[in-house]
N, C-alpha and C positions, 0 to 999 in steps of 0.2 A: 571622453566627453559624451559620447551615445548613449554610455550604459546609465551616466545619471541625467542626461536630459537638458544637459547644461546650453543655454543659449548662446551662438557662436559670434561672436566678436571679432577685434584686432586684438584686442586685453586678454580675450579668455585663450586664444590660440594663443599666443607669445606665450603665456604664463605656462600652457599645458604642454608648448615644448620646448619651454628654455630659451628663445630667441628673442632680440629684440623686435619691436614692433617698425621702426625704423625699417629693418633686412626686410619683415615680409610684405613692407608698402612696395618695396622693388622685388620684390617676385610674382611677376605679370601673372601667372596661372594661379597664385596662391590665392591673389590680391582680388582678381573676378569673382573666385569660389567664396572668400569670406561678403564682399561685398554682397551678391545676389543672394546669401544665407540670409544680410541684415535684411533686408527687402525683402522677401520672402516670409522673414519668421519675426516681425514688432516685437517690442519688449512686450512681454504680459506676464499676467500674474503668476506665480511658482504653480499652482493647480493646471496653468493654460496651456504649461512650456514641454512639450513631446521633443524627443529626439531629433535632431536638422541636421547632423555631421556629414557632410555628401561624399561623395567615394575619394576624391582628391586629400580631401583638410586626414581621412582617417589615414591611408595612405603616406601622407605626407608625416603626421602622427606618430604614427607606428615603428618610422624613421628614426623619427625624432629622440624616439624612448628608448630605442637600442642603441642608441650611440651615445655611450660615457662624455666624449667632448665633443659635440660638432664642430664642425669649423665652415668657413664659407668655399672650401675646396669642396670638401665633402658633398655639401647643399648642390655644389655647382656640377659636381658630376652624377650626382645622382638624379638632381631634378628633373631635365628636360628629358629625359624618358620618359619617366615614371609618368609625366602630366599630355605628355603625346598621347600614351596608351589610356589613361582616365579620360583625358577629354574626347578623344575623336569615337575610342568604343562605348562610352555613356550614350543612355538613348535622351536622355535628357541634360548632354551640355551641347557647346555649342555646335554646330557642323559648321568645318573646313573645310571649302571648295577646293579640289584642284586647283592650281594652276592655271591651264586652259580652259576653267569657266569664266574668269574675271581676271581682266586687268589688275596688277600690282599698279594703287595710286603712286606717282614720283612726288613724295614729301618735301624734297629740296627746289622743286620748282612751285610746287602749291604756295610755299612761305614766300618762296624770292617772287612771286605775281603780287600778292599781298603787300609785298613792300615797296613792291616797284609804283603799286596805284598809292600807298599811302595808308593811314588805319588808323584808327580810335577801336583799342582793344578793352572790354572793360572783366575785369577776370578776380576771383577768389580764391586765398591759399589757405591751405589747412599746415600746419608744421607739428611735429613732436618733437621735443628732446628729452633724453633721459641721461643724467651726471650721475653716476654711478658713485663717485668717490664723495658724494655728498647726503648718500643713504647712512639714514641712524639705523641700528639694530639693537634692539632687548628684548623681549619679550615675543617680538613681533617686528619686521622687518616696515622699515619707513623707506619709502621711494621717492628720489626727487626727480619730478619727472612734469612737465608744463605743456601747453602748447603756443603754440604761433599761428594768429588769425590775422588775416589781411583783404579788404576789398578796396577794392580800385580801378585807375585807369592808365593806360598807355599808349602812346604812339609809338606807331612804331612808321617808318619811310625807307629807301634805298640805302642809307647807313648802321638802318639797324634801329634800337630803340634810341627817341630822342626826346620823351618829356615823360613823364609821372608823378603821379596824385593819387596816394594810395593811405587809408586810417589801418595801421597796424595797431595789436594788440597781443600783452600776453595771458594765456589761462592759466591758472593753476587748479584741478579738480580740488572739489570743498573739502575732498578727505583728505588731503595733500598738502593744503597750503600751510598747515603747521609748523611742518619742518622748514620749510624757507623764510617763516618770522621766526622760527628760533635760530635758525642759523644767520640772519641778518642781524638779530639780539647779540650772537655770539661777535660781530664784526666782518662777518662773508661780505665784500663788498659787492660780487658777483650776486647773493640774494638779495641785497640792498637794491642792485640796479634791475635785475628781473622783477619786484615790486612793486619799483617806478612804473614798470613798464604794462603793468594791469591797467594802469589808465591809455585810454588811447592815445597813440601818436599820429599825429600826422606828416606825411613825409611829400613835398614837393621837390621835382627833381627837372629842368626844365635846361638843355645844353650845359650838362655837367655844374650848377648853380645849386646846391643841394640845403635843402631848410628844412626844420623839423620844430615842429611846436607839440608840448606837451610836459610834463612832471619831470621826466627826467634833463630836457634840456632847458628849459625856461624859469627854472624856479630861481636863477641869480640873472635875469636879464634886467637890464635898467626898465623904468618905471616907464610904461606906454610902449612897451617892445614885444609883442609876441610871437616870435616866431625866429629862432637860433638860425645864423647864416654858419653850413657847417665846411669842415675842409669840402674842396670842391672834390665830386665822385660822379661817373658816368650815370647817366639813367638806368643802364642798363644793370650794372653793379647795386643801383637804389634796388630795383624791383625784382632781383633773385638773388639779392644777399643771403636769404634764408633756405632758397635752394640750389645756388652755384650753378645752374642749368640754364643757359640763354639758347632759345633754338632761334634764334634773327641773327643768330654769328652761320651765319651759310657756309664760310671752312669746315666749319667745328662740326655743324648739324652734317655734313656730307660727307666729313671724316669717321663719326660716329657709326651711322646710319649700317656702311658695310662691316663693323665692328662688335654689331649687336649677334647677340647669345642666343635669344628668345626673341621670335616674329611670328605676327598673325596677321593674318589680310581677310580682308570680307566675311569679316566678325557679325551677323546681325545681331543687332541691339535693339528692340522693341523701343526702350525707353529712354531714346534719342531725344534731345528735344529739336532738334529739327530734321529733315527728310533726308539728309546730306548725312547725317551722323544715326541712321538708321544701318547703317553697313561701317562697319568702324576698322581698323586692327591697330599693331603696336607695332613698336623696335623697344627692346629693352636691352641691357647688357654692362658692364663694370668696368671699370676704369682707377687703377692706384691714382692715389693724389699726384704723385711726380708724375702720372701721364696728362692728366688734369690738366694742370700745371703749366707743360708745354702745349697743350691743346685749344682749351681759352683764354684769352682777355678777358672776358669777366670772371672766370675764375681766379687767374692771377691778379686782377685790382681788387676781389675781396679778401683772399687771403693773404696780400702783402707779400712777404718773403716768400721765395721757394722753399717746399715742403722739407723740415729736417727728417733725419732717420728717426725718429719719435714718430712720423706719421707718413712718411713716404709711399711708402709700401700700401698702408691703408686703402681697401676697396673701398669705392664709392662709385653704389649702383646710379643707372637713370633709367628712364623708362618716358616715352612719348605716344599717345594714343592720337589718330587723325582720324578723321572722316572718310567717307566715299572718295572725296574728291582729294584727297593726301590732306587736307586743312589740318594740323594740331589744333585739341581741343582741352589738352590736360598735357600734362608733361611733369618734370620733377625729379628728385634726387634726393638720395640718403646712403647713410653711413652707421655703419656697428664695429664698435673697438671690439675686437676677439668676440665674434659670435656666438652665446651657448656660455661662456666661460667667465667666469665674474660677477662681478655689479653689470646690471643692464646699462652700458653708455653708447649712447649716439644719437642720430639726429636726422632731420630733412624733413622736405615738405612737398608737398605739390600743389598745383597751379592748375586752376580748371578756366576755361575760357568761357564767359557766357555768354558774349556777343563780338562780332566783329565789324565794325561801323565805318563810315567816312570819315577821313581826317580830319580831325577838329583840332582846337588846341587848350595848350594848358597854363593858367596865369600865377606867374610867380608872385607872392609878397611883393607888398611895398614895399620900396626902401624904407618909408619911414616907419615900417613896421618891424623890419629885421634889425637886429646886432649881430653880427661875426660875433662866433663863440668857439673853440675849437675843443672841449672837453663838456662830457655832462655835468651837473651842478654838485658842488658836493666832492669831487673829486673819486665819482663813482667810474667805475668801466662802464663803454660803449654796452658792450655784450650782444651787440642785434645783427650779429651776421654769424651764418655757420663756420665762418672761419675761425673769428673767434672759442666757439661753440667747440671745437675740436683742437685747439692749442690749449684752452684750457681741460680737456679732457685728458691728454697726451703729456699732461707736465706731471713728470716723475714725482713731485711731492705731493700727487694726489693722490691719498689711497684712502678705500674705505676704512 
């Protein structure tokens, strides 16, 4: 990518070594190195665009290209070297204080303070999925591949989260969305219901009472009804259905926490937006679904059944970023079927936090505005949670 000049991305690194874009949102060293390239280096014009590839992404690259089939062992043994030695000897990444210059913040007491006073979170997620077993190929290979946008709000108190108000959306890039009107044309029920879901939805979720107004739930509601009363689901299942990650589960976050792979502490970040999140670090590290599984409640109320041998095994990274003071300000999770090898399928998303407020609260629909509905209109699938997202990836009758 150096030698042509190529401007560095999440699309253009996936593309140039085979991985999903999914894998490298969970590889914390990867994930900073592309970020601060985008920030650094604006799209501009073909004449503007000089070489940006920084010693890690080539590195990482170079890896990449020697190995016939990667796999996520591979990634896993190799990485946290290779990115020790680039970052700390770079004169220009970040420096890693010892130890005995600064206090390690305690993450699991920063959240449980937080909870304990009470909170109006208001936070934006970014999501990708890519279904692999629904790529056209002729001439030129067709990708079906979307995203997941979300802002909103949540409380969160001493149980954990207990209301949300959050307008979800899906994208499809412009040069993309062909293939999901033709495969909705062909009867894909699945691209019928991700098309629904281009229009905003909105999702109230208010002591497990859960409502959703928008195209795909309201289009067969009696006449003066706007807003589908859906089966009842935890708040907290509403607002990380799409990335499976709740850190207000204080088990889960303090089981994790000693678990993780890849940690940094007293990270400076310039471009903090506030003073507290001017010295930052992470936990990052991977988890099969079956550990998943027994480990949260919200990941078991989103994906239903316990994980069959189709996807048990299945890695699925997290990765949680705090402030000075241990505060999470972003967090999030993702997944790749067979890394490197295939159709690009998987998924996840993450969750950035832009304020942390006083308790406020959240007001549910009128009754006389709801109906109980318990399916979308049309007799389309749900399709809005990763769980879905990866039962349908994992089912043997999909292949490209």
């Amino acid at each position: 990518m150096d030698a042509t000049g190529r401007r560095i991305t999440f699309d253009a690194v996936a593309r140039e070594a085979g991985v999903s874009q999914p894998w490298l949102y969970v590889q914390a060293d990867l994930c900073a190195e592309i970020q601060t390239s985008v920030q650094r280096h604006p799209a501009s014009t073909a004449a503007q665009r000089k070489p940006v590839i920084t010693g890690t992404l080539r590195a990482f690259l170079k890896i990449s290209r020697s190995t016939a089939t990667p796999s996520r062992d591979l990634y896993m043994r190799r990485l946290p070297a290779l990115f020790s030695a680039v970052l700390i000897g770079s004169t220009t990444a970040l420096t890693i204080p010892a130890p005995a210059e600064a206090a390690v913040p305690d993450v699991v007491r920063a959240v449980q303070n937080q909870m304990a006073k009470g909170a109006t979170i208001r936070y934006t997620q970014y999501g990708t999925v890519s279904l692999g077993s629904r790529n056209k190929y002729g001439g030129q290979a067709r990708v079906f591949r979307y995203q997941i946008l979300q802002n909103g709000t949540m409380l969160v108190g001493k149980s954990g989260v207990s209301a949300v108000n959050t307008t979800r959306r899906v994208e499809f890039n412009r040069h993309l969305i062909s293939l999901p009107k033709e495969r909705a044309a062909e009867g894909d029920l699945v691209s019928q219901s991700l098309l629904a879901q281009i229009q905003p939805h909105r999702w109230v979720n208010t002591s497990g009472r859960f409502y959703s107004t928008g195209r795909l739930w309201t289009a067969e509601l009696p006449k003066g009804k706007t807003w589908a009363r859906r089966t009842n689901r935890s708040p907290a299942a509403t607002a990380f259905s799409d990335s499976l990650f709740n850190p207000f589960e204080i088990p889960t976050l303090r089981a994790l926490i000693p678990r993780a792979e890849k940690k940094r502490f007293n990270l400076p970040n310039p471009a903090g937006k506030t003073p507290d999140r001017k010295v930052t670090g992470f936990y990052a590290g991977w988890l099969s679904a079956a550990e998943w599984y027994d480990l949260s409640p919200t990941f078991r109320e989103v994906v239903g059944q316990r994980p069959d041998a189709s996807y048990a095994n299945h890695m699925i990274g997290w990765k949680i970023d705090f402030d000075k003071q241990g505060l999470p300000f972003k967090f999030g999770a993702g997944w790749s079927k067979d890394p490197g090898r295939g159709p690009e399928t998987g998924g996840g998303a993450g969750i950035e936090i832009q304020s942390w407020g006083p308790l406020t609260t959240i007001a549910e629909p009128r009754p006389a505005q709801a109906a109980a509905v318990r399916a979308p209109a049309g007799g389309l699938p749900e399709f809005d949670d990763l769980g879905e997202v990866i039962r349908e990836a994992v089912r043997p009758t999909n292949k490209p």
